[in-house]
Gaussian input, Z-matrix of N, CA and C with variables (Angstrom, degrees):
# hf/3-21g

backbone

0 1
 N
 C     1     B1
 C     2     B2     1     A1
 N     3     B3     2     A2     1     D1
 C     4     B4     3     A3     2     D2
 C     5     B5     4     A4     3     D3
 N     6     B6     5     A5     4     D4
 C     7     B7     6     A6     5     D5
 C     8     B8     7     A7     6     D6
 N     9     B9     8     A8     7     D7
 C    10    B10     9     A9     8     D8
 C    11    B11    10    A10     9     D9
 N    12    B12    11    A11    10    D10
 C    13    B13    12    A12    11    D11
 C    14    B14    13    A13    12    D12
 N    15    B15    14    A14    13    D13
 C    16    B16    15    A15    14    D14
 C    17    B17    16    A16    15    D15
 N    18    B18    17    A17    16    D16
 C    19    B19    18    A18    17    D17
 C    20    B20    19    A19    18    D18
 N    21    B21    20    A20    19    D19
 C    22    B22    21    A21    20    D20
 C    23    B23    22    A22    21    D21
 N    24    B24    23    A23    22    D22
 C    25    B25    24    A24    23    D23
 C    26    B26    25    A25    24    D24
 N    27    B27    26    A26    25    D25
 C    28    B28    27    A27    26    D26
 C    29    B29    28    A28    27    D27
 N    30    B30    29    A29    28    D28
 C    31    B31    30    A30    29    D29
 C    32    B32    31    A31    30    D30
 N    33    B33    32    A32    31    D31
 C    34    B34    33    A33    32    D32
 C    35    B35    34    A34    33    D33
 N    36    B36    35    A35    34    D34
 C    37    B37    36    A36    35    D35
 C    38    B38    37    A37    36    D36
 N    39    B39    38    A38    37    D37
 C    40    B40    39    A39    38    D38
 C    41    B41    40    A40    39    D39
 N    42    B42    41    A41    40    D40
 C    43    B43    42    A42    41    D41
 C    44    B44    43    A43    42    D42
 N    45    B45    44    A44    43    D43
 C    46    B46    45    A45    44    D44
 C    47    B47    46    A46    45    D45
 N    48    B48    47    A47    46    D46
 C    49    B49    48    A48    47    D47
 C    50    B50    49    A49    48    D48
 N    51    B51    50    A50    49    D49
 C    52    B52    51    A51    50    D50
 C    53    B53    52    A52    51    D51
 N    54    B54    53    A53    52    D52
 C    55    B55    54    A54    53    D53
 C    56    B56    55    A55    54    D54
 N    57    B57    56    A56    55    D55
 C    58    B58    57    A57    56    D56
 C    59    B59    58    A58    57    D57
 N    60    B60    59    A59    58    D58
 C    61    B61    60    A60    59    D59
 C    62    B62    61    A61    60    D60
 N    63    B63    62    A62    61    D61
 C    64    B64    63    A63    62    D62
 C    65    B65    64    A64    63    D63
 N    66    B66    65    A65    64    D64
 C    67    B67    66    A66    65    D65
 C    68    B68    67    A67    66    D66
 N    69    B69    68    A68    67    D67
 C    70    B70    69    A69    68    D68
 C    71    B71    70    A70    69    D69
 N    72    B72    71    A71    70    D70
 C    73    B73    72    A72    71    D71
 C    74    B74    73    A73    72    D72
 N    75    B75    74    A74    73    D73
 C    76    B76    75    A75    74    D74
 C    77    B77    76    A76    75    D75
 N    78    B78    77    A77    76    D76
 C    79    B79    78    A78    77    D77
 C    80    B80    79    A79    78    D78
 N    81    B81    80    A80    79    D79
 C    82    B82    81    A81    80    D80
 C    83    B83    82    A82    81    D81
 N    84    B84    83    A83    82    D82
 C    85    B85    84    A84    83    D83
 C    86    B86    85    A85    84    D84
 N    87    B87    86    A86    85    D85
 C    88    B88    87    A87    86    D86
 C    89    B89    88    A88    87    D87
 N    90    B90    89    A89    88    D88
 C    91    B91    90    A90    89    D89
 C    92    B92    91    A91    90    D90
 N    93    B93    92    A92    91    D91
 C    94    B94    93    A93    92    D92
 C    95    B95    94    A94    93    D93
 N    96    B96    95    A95    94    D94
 C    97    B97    96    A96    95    D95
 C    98    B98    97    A97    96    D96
 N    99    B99    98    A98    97    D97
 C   100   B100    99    A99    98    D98
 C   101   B101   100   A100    99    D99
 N   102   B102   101   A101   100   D100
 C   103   B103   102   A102   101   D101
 C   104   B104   103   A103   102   D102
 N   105   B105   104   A104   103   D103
 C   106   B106   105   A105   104   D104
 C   107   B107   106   A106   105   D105
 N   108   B108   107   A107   106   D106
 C   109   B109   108   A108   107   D107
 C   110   B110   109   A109   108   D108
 N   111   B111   110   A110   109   D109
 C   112   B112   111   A111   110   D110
 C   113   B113   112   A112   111   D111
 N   114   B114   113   A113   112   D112
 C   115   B115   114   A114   113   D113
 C   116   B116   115   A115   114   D114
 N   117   B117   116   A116   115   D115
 C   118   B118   117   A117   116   D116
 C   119   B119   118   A118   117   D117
 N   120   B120   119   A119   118   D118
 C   121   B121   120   A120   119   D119
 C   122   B122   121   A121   120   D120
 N   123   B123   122   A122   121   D121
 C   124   B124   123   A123   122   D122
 C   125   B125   124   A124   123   D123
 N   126   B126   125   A125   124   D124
 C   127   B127   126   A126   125   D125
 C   128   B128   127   A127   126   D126
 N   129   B129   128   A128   127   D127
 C   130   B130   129   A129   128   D128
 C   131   B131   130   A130   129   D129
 N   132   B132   131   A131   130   D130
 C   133   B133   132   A132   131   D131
 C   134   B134   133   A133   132   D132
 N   135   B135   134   A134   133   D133
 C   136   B136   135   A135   134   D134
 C   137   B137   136   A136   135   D135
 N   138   B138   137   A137   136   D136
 C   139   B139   138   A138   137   D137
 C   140   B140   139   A139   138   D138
 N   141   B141   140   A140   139   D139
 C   142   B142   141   A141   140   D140
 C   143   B143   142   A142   141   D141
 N   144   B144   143   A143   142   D142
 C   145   B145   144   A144   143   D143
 C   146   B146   145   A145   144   D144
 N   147   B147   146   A146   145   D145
 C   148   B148   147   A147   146   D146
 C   149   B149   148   A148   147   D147
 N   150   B150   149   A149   148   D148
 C   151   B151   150   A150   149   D149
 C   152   B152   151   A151   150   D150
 N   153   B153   152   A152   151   D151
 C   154   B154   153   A153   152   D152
 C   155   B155   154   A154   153   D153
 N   156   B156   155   A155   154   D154
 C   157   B157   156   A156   155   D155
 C   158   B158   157   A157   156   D156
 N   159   B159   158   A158   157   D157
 C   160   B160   159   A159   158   D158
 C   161   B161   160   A160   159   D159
 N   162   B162   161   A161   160   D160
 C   163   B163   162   A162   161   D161
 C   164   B164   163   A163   162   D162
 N   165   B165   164   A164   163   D163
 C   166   B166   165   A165   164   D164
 C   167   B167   166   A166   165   D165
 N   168   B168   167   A167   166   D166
 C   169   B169   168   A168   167   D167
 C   170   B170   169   A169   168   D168
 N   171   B171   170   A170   169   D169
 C   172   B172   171   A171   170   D170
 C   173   B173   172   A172   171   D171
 N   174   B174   173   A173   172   D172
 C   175   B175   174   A174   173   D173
 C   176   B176   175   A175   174   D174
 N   177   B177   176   A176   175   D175
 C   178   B178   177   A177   176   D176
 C   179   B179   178   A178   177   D177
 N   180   B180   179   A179   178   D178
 C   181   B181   180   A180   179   D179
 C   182   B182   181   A181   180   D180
 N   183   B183   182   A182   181   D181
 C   184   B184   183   A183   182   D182
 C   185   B185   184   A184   183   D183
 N   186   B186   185   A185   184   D184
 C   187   B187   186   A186   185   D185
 C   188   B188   187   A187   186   D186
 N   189   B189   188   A188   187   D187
 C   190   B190   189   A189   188   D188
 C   191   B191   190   A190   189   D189
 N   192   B192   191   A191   190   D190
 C   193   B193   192   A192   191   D191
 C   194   B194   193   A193   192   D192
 N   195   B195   194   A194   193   D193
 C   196   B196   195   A195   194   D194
 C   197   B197   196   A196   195   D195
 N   198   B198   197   A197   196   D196
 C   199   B199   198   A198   197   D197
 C   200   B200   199   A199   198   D198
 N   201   B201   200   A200   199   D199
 C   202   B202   201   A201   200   D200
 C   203   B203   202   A202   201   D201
 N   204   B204   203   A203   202   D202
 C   205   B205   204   A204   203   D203
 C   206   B206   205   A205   204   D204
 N   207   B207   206   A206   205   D205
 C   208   B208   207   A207   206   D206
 C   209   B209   208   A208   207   D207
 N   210   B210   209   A209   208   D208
 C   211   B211   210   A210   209   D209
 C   212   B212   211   A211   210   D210
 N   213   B213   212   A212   211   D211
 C   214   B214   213   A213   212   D212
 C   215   B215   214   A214   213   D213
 N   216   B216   215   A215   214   D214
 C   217   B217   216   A216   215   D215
 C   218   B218   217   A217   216   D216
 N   219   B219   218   A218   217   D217
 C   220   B220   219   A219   218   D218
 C   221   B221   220   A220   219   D219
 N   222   B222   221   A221   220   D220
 C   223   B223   222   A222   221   D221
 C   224   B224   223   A223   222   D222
 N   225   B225   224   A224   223   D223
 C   226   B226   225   A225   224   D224
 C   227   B227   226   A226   225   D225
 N   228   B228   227   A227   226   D226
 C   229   B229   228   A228   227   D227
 C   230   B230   229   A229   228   D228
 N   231   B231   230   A230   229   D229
 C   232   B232   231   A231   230   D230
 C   233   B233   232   A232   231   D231
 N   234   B234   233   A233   232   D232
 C   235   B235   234   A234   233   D233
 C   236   B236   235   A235   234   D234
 N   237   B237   236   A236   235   D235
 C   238   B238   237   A237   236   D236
 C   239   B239   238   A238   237   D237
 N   240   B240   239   A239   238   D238
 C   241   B241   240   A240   239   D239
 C   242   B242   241   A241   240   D240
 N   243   B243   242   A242   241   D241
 C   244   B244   243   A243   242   D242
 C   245   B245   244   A244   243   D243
 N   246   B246   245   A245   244   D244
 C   247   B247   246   A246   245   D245
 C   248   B248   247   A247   246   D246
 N   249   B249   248   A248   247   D247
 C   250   B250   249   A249   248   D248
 C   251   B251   250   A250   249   D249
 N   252   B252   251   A251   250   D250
 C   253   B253   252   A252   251   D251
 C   254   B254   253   A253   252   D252
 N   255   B255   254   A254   253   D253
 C   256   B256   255   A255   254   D254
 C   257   B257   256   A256   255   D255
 N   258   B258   257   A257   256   D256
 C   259   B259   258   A258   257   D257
 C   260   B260   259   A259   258   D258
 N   261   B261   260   A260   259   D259
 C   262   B262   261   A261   260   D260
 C   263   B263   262   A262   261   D261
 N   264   B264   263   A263   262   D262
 C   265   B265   264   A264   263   D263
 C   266   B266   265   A265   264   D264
 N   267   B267   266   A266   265   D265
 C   268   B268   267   A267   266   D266
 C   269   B269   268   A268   267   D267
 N   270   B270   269   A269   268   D268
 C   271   B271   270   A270   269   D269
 C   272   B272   271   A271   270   D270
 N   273   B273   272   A272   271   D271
 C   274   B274   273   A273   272   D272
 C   275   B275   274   A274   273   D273
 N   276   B276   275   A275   274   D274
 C   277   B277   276   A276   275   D275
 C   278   B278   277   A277   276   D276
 N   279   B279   278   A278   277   D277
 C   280   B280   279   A279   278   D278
 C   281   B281   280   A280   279   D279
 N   282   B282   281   A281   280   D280
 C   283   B283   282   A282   281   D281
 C   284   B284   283   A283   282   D282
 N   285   B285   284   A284   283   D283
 C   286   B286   285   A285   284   D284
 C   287   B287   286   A286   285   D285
 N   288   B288   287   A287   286   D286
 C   289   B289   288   A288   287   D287
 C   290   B290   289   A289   288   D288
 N   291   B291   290   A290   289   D289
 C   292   B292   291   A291   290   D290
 C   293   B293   292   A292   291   D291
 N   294   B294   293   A293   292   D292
 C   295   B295   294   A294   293   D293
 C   296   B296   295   A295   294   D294
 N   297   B297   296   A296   295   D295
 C   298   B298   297   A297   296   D296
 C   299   B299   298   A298   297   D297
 N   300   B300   299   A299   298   D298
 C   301   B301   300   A300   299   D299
 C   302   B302   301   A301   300   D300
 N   303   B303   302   A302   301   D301
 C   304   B304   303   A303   302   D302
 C   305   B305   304   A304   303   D303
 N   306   B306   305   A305   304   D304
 C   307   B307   306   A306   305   D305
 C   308   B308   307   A307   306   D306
 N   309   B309   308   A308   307   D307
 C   310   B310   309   A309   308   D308
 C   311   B311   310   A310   309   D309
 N   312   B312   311   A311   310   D310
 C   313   B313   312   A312   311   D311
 C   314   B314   313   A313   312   D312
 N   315   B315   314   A314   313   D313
 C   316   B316   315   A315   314   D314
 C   317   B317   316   A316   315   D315
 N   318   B318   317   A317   316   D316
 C   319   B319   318   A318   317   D317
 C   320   B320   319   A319   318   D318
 N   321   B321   320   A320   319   D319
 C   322   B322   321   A321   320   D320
 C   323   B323   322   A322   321   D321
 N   324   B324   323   A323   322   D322
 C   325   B325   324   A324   323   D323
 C   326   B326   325   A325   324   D324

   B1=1.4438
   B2=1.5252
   B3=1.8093
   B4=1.4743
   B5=1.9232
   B6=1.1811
   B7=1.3473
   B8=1.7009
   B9=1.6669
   B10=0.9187
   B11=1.8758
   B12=1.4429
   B13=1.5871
   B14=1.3494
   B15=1.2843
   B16=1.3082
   B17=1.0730
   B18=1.0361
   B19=1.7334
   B20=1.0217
   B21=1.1858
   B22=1.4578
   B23=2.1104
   B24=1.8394
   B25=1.3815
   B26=1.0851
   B27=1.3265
   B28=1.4145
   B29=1.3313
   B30=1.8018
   B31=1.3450
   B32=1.0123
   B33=1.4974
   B34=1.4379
   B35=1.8524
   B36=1.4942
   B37=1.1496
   B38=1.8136
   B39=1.3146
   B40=1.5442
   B41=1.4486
   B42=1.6250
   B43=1.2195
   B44=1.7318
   B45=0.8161
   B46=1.6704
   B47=1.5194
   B48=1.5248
   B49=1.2549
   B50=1.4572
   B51=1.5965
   B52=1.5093
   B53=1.6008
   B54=1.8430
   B55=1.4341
   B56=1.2923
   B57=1.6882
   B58=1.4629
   B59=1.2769
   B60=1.1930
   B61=1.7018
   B62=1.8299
   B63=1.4394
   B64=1.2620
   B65=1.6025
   B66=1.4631
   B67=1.9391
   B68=1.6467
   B69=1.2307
   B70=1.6897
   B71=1.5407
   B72=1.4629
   B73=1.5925
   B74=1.3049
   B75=1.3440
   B76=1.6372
   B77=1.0605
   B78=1.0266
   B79=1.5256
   B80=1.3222
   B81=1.5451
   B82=1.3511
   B83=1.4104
   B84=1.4650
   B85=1.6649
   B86=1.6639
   B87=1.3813
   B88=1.5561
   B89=1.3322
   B90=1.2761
   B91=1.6019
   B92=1.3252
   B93=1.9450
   B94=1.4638
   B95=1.6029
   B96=1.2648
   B97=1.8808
   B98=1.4717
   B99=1.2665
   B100=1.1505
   B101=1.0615
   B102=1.6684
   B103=1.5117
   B104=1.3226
   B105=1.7471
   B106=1.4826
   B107=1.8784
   B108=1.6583
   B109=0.8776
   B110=1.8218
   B111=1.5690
   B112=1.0403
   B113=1.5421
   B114=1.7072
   B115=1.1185
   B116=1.1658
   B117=1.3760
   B118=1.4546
   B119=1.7978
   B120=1.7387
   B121=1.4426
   B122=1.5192
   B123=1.7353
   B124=1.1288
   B125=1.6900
   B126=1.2374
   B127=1.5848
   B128=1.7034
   B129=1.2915
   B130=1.2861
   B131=1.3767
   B132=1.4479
   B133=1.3428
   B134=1.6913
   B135=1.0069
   B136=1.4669
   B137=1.6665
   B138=1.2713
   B139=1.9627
   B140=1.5655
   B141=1.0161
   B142=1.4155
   B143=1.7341
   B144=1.6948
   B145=1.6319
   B146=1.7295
   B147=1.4743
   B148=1.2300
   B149=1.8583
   B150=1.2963
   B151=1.1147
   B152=1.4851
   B153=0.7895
   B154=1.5656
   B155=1.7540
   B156=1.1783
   B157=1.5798
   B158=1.2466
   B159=1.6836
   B160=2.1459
   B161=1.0144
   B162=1.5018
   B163=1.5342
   B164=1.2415
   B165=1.4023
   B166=1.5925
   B167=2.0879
   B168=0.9464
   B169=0.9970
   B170=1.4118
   B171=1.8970
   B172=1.1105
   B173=1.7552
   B174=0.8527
   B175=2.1054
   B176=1.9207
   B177=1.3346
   B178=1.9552
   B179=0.9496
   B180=1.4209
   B181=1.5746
   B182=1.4905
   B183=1.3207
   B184=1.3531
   B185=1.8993
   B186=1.4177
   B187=1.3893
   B188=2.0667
   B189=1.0170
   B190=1.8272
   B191=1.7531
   B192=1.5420
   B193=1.4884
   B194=1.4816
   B195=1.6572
   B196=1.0840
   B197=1.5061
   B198=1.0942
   B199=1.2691
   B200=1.9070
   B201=1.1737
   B202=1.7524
   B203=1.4712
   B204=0.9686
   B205=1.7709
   B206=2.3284
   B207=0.8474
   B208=1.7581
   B209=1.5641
   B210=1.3988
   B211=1.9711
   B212=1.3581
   B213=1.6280
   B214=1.7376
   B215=1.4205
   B216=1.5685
   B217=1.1403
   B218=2.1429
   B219=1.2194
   B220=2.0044
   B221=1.3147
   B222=0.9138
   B223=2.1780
   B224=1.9733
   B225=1.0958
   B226=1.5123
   B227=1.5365
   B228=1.4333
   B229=1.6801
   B230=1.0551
   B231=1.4442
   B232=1.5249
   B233=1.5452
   B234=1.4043
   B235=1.1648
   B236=1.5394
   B237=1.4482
   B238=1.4138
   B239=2.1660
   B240=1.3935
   B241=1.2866
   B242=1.1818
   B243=0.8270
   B244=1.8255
   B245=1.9012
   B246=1.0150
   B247=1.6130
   B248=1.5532
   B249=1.7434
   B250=1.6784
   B251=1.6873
   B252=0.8264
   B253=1.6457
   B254=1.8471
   B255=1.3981
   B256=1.4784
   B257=1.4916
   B258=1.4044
   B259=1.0671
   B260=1.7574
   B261=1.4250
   B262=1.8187
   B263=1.7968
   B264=1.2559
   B265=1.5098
   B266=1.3257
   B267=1.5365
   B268=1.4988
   B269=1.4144
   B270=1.1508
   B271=1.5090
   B272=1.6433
   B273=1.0485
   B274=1.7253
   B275=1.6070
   B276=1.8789
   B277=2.0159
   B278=1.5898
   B279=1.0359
   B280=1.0767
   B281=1.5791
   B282=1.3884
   B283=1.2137
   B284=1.2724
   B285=1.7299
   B286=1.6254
   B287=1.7511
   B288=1.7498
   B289=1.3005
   B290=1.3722
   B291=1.4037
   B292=1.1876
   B293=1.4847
   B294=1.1159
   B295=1.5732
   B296=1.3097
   B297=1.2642
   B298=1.6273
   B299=1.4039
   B300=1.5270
   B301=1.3946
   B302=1.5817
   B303=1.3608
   B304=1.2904
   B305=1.9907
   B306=1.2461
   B307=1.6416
   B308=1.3408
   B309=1.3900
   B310=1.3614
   B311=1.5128
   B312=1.6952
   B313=1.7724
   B314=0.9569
   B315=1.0442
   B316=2.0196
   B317=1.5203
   B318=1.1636
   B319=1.6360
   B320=1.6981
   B321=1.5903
   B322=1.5902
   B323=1.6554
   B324=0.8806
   B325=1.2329
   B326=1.5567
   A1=109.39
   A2=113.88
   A3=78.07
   A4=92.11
   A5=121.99
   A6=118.36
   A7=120.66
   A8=119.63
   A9=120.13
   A10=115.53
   A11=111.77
   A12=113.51
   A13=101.49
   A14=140.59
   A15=152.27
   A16=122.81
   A17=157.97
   A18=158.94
   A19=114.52
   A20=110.99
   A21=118.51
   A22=100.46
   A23=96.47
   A24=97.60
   A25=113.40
   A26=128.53
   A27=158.54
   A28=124.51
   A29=125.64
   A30=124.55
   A31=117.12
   A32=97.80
   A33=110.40
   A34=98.36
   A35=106.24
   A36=126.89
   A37=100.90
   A38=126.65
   A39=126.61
   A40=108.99
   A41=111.93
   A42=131.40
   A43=97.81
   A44=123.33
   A45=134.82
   A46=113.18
   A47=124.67
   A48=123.75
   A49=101.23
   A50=123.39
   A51=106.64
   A52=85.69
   A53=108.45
   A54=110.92
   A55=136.56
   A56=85.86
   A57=85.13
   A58=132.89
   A59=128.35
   A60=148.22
   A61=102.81
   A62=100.20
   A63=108.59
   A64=92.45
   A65=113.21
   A66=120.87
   A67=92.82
   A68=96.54
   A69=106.52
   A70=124.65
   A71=105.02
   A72=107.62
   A73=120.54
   A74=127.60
   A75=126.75
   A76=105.74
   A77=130.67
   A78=143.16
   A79=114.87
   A80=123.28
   A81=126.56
   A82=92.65
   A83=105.51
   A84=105.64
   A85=98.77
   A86=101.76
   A87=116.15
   A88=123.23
   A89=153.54
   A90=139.10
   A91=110.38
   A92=94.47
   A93=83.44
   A94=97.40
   A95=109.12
   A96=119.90
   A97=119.37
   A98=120.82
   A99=129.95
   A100=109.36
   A101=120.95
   A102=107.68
   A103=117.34
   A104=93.79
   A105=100.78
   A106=98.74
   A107=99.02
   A108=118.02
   A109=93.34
   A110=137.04
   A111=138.55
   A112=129.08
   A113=90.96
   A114=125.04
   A115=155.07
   A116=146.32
   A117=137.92
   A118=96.92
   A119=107.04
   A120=112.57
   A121=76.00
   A122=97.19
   A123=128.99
   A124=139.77
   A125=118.13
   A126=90.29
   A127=85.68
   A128=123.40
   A129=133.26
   A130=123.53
   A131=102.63
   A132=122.57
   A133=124.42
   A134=168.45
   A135=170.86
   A136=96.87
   A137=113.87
   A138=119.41
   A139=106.97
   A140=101.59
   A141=124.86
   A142=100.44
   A143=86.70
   A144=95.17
   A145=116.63
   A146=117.15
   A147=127.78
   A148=101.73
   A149=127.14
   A150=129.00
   A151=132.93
   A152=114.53
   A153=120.86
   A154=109.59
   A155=101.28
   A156=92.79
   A157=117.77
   A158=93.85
   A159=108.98
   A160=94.22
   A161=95.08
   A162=130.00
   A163=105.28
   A164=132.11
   A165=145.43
   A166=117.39
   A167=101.72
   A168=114.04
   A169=141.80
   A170=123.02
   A171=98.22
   A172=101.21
   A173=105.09
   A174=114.23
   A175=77.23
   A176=77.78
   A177=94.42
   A178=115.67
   A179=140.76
   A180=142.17
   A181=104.79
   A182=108.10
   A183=125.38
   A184=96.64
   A185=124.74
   A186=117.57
   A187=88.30
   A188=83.64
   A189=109.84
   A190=89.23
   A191=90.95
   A192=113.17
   A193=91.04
   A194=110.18
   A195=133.13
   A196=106.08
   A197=129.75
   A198=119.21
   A199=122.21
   A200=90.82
   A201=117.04
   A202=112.65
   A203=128.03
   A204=139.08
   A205=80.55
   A206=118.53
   A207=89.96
   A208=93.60
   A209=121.56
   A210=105.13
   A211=105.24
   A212=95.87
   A213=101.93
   A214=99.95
   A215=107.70
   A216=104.60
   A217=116.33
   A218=83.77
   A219=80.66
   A220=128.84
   A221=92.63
   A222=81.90
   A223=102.09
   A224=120.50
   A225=116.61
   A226=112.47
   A227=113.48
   A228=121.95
   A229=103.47
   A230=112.09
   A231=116.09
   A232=122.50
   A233=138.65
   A234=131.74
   A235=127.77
   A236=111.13
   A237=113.22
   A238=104.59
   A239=103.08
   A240=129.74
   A241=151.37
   A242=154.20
   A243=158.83
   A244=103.12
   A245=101.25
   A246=123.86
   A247=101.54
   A248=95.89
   A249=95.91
   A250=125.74
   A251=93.45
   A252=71.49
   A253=103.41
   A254=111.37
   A255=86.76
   A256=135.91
   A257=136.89
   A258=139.01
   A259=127.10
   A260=102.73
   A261=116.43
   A262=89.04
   A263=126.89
   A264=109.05
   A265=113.78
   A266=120.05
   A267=105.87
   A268=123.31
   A269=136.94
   A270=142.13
   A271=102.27
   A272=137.13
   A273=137.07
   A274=92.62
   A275=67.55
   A276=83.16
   A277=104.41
   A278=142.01
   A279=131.04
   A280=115.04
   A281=126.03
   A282=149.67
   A283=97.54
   A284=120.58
   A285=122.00
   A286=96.41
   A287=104.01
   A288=101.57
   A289=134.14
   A290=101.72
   A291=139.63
   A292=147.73
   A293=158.53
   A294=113.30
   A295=120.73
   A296=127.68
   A297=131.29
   A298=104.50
   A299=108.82
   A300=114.39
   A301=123.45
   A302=107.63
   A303=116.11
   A304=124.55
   A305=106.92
   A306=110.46
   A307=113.92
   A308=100.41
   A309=114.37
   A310=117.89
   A311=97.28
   A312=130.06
   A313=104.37
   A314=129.21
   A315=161.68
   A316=94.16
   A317=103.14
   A318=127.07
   A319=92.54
   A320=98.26
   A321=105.39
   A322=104.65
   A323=125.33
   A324=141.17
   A325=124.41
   D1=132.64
   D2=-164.96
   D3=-117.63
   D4=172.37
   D5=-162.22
   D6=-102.93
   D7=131.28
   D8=-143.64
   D9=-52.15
   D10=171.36
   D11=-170.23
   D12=-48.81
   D13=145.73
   D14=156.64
   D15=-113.09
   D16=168.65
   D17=61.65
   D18=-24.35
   D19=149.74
   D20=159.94
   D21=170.76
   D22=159.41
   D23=-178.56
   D24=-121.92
   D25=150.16
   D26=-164.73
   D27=-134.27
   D28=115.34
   D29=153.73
   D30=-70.50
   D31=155.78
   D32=-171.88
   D33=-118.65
   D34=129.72
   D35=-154.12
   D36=-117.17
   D37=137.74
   D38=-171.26
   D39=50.39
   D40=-178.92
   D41=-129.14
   D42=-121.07
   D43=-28.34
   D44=172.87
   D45=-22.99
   D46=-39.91
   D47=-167.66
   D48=-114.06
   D49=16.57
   D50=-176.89
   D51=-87.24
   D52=156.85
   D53=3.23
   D54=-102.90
   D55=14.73
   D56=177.09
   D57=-81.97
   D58=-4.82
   D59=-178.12
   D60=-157.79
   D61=121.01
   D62=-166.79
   D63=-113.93
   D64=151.31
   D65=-173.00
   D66=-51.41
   D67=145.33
   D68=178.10
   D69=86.51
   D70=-16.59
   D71=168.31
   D72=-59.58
   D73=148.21
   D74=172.21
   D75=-102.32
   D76=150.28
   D77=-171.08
   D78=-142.78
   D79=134.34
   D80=178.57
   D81=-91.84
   D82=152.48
   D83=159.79
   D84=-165.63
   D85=161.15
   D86=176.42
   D87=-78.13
   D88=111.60
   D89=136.30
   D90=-41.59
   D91=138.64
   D92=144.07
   D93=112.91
   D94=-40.68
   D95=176.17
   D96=-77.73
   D97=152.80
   D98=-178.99
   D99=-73.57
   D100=136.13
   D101=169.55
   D102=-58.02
   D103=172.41
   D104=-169.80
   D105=-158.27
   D106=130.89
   D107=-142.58
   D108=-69.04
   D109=132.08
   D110=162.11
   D111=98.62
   D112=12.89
   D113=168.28
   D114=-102.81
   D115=100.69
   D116=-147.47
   D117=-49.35
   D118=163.12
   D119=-176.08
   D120=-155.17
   D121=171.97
   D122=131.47
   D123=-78.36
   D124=126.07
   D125=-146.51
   D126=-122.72
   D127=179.30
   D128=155.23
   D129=-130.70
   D130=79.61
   D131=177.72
   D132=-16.06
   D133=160.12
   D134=169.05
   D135=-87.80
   D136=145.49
   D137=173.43
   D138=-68.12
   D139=146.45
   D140=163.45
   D141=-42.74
   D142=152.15
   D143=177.20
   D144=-42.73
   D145=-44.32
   D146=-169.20
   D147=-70.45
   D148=-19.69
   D149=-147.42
   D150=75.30
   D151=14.51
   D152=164.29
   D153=-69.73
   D154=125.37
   D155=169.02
   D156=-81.13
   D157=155.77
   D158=163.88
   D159=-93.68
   D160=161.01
   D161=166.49
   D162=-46.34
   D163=169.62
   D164=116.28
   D165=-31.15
   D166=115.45
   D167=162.76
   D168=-151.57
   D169=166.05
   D170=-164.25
   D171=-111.11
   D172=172.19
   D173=-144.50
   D174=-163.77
   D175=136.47
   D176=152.14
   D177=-86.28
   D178=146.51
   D179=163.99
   D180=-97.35
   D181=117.31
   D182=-157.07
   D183=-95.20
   D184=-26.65
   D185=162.80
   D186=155.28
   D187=-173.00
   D188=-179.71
   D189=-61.57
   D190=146.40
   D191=-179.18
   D192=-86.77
   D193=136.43
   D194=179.89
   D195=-62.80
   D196=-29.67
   D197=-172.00
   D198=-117.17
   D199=3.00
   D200=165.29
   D201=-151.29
   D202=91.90
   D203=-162.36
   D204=-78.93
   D205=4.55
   D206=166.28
   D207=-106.35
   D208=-3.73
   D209=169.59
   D210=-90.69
   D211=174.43
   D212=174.69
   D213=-118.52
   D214=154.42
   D215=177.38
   D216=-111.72
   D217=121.89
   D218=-173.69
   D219=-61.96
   D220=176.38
   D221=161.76
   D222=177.44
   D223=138.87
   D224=168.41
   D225=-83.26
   D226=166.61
   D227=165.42
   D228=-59.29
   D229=-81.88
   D230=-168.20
   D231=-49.95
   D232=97.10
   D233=167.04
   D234=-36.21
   D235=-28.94
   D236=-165.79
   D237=-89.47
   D238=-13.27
   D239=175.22
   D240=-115.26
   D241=109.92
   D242=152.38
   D243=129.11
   D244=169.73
   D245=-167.47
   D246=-87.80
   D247=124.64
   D248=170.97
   D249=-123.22
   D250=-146.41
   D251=176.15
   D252=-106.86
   D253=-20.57
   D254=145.26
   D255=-61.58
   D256=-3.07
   D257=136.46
   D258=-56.48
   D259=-49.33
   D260=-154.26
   D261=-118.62
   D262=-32.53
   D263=-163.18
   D264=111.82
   D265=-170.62
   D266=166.79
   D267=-125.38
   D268=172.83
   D269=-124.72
   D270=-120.75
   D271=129.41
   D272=156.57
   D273=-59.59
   D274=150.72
   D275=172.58
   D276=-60.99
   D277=-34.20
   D278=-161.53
   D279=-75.25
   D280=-1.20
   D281=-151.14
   D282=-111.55
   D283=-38.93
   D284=-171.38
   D285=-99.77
   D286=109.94
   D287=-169.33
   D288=-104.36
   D289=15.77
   D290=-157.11
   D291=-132.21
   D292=67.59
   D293=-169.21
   D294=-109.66
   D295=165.84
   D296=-150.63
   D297=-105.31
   D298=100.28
   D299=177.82
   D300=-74.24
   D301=-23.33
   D302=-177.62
   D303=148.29
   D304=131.85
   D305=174.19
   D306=-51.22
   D307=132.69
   D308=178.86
   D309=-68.43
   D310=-63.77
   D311=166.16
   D312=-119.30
   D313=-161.08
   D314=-146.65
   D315=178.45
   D316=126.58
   D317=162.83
   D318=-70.68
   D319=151.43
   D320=171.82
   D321=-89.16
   D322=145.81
   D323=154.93
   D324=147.08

């Protein structure tokens, strides 16, 4: 079931998505929409091997997992940074909770 259109805003925390979203940016984004392939999201990462959970974060959804077209597959901007699903795997729709309509501001620095 998926949950009605939303708004809502979100910082963006670490370095994974520069340059396109640098830590401290606000970001508008929608609840509620289907992912969409090539687009920043809000995602809900899978726990660490031990089970500890990650944060919320935002990850591009790079398209349908090649090897189960109902997952998505993630990926960050920054190559040198953040967790992808070549790290973790890929994500149920219900996992991408978000999508990223656009920066509000830019933090200075």
């Amino acid at each position: 079931m998926r949950l009605p259109v939303l708004p809502a805003l979100v910082r963006v925390r670490g370095r994974s998505m520069v340059p396109t979203y640098r830590d401290g940016d606000v970001l508008l984004v929608v609840r509620g929409l289907r992912p969409r392939a090539g687009r920043a999201h809000v995602v809900r990462l899978p726990p660490t091997a031990d089970g500890t959970p990650r944060p919320v974060a935002v990850k591009r959804v790079t398209g349908p997992d090649p090897d189960d077209p109902s997952r998505w597959w993630l990926d960050s901007d920054n190559p040198a940074e953040g967790v992808t699903s070549f790290d973790v795997g890929s994500v149920t729709g219900d996992d991408v909770l978000a999508v990223v309509a656009g920066r509000l501001w830019r933090t200075l620095g």
